[in-house]
C-alpha positions as CSV (number, residue, x, y, z in Angstrom):
1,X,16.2,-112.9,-17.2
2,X,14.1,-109.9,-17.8
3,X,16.5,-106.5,-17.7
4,X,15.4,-103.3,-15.7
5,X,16.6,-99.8,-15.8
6,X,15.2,-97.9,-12.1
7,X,15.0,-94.4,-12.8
8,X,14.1,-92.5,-9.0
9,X,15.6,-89.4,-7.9
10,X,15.8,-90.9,-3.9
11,X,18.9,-93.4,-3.3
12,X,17.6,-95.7,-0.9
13,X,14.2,-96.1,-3.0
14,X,16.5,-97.0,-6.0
15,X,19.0,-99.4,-3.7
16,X,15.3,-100.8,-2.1
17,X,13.9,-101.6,-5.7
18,X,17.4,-103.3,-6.8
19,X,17.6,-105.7,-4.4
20,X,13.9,-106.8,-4.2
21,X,14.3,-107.7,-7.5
22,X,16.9,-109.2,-7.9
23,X,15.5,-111.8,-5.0
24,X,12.9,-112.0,-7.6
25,X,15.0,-112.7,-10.1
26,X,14.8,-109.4,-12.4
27,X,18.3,-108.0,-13.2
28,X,18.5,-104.4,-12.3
29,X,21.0,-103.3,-15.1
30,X,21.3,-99.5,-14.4
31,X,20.1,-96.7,-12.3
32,X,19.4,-92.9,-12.6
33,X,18.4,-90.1,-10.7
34,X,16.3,-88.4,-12.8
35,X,15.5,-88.0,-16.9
36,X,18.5,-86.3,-18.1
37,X,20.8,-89.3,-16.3
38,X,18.4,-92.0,-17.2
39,X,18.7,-91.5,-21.1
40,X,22.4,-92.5,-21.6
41,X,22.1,-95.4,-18.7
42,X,19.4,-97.0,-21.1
43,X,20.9,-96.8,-24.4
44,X,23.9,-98.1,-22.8
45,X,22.4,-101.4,-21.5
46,X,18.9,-101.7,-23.8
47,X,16.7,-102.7,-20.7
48,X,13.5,-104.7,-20.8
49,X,11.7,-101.8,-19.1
50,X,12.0,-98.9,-17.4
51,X,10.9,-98.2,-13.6
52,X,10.2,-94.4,-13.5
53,X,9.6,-92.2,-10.5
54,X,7.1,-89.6,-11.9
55,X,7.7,-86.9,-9.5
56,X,11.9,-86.0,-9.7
57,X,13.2,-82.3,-9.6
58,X,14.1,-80.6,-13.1
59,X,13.8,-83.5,-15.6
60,X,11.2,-85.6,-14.1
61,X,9.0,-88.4,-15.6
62,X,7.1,-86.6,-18.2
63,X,10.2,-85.4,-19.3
64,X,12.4,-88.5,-19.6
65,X,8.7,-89.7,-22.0
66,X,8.7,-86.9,-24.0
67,X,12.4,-87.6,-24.9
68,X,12.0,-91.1,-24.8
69,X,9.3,-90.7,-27.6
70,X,11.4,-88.1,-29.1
71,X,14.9,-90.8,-29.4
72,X,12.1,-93.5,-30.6
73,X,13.3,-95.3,-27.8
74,X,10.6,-98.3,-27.9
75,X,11.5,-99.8,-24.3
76,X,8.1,-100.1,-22.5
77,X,7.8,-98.2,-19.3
78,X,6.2,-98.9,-16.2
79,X,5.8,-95.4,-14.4
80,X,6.1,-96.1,-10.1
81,X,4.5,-93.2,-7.7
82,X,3.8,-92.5,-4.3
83,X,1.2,-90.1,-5.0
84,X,-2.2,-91.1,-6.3
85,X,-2.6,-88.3,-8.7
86,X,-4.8,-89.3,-11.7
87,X,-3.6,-86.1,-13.7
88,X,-0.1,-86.8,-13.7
89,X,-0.6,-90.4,-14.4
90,X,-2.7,-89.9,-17.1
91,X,0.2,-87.6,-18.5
92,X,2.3,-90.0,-17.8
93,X,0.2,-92.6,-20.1
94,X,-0.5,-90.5,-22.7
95,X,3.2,-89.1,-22.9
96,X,3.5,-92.9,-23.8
97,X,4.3,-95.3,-20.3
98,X,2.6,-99.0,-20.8
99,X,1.2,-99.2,-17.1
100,X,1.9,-97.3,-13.8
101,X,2.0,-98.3,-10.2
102,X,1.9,-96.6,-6.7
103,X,4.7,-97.4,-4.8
104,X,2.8,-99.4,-2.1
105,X,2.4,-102.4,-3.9
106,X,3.9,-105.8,-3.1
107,X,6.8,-107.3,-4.6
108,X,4.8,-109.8,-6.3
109,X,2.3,-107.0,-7.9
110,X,5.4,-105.3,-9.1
111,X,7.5,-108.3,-10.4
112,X,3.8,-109.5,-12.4
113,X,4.0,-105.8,-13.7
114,X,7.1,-106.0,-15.0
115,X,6.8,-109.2,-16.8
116,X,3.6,-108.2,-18.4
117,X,5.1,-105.3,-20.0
118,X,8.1,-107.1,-20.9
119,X,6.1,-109.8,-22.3
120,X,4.4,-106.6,-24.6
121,X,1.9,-106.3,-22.4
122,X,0.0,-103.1,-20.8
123,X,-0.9,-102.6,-17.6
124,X,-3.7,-99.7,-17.4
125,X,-7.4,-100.8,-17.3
126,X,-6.8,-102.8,-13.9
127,X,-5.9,-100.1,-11.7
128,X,-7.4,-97.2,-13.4
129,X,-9.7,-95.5,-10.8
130,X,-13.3,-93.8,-11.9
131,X,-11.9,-90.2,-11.5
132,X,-9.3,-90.8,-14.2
133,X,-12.3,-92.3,-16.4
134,X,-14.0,-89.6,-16.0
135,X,-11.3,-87.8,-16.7
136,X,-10.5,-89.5,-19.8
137,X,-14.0,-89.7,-21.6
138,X,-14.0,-85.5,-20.9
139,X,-11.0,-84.8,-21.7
140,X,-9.3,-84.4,-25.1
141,X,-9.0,-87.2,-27.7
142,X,-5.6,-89.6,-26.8
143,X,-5.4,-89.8,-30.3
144,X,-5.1,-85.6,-30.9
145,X,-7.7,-83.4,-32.0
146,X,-7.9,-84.4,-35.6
147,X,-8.6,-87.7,-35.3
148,X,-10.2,-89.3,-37.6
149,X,-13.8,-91.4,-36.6
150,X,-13.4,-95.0,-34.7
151,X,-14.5,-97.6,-37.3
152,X,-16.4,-100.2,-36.0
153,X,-14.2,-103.2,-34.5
154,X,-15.6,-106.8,-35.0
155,X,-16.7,-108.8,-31.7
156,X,-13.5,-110.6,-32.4
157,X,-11.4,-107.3,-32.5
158,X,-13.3,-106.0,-29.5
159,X,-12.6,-109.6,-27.4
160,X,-8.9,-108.9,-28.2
161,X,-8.8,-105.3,-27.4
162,X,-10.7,-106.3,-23.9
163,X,-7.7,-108.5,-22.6
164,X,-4.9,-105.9,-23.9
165,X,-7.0,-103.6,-21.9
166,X,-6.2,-106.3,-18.7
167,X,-2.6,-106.5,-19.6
168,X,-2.6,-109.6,-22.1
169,X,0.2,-109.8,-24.2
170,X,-0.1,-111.4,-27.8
171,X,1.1,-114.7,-26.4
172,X,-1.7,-114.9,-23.7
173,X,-4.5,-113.5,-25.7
174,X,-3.6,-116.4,-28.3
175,X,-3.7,-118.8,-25.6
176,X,-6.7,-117.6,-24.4
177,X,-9.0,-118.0,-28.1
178,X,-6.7,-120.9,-29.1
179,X,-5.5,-118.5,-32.0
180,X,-1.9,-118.6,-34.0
181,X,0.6,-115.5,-32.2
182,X,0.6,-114.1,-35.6
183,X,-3.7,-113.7,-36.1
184,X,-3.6,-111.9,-32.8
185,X,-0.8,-109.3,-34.0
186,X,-3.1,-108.9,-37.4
187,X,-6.1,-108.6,-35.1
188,X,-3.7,-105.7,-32.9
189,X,-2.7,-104.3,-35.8
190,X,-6.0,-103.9,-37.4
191,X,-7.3,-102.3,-33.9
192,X,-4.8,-99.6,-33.9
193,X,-5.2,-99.0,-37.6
194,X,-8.9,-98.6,-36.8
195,X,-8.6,-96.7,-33.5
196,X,-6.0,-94.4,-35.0
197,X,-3.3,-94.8,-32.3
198,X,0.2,-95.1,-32.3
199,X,0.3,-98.3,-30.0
200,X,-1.1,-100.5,-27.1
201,X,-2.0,-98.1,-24.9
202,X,-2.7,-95.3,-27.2
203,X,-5.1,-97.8,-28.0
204,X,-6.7,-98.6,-24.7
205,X,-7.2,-94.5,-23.9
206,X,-8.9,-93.9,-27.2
207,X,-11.6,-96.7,-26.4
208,X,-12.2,-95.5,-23.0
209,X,-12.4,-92.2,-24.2
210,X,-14.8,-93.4,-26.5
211,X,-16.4,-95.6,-24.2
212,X,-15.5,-98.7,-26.2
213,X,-14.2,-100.3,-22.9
214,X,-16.3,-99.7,-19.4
């Protein structure tokens, strides 16, 4: 059963999430209120991901990344919002979350969500909306300023990097070409390596940025 830490400074939003999935069958194995809370609750029970409420008074989502990052806690995060502000998610994804949702989805959407990221997916390029590619391709590089050039990805590479883009985990991208797990982690490995990124998503926001993807 996949294990979930809700982190969401409004009770009856955290209570609401709990028992929605646990109907679906995702165990809900701690709860916080906000960053500074969340951090013990998740060491203590190692969680399969983290639900986090962006928007939380003092040490809000951002925050609880940053430290997150900072522990080298490697528990994928889905980031959940009521506001569709492309700035703070894109924060939010560069300060390392694997996907983000607004809070209006459906159970199904959210339960798919978690399971992709559990499963080592990412869930960005399917509901990223043009303002925040815009954003992205203008902005500054994901990877930081001294970054070295993208070398050039193979067609195979680039097929691969196009379905962890949509979410794929290595499991379903190997399904997907008929591959062994183990050549699509080389082929992941060899993307990051030539992207310069530090992981999945860091990944995916360098080749928008770049125009790689879109």
């Amino acid at each position: 059963m996949t294990r979930v830490v809700v982190v969401d400074d409004q009770t009856l939003i955290r209570q609401g999430i709990r028992g929605l999935l646990e109907v679906a069958g995702i165990d809900v194995v701690g709860e916080a209120d906000d960053g500074r809370a969340a951090l013990p609750v998740i060491a203590d029970t190692s969680p399969d991901v983290i639900l986090l409420d962006l928007r939380m008074p003092q040490f809000d989502g951002i925050w609880t990344l940053d430290r997150l990052r900072a522990e080298n806690v490697d528990i994928p995060v889905l980031v959940l919002t009521t506001f569709d502000d492309d700035e703070l998610v894109l924060a939010a994804l560069r300060a390392g979350a694997r996907g983000y949702l607004l809070k209006d989805v459906t159970l199904e959407q959210l339960t798919r969500a978690i399971r992709t990221l559990a499963d080592g997916g990412t869930l960005i390029a399917p509901s990223i909306t043009d303002r925040m590619l815009r954003a992205i391709r203008s902005g500054p590089s994901p990877v930081g300023p001294e970054a070295a050039p993208v070398q050039g990805l193979t067609e195979r590479e680039q097929e691969v990097l196009r379905l962890v883009a949509r979410g794929y985990s290595n499991r379903e991208i190997a399904e997907v070409f008929f591959l062994a797990e183990g050549t699509v982690k080389n082929h992941v490995s060899m993307i990051l390596t030539k992207l310069g990124a530090r992981d999945r998503t860091n990944a995916v926001l360098r080749a928008l940025h770049e125009g790689i993807l879109g």
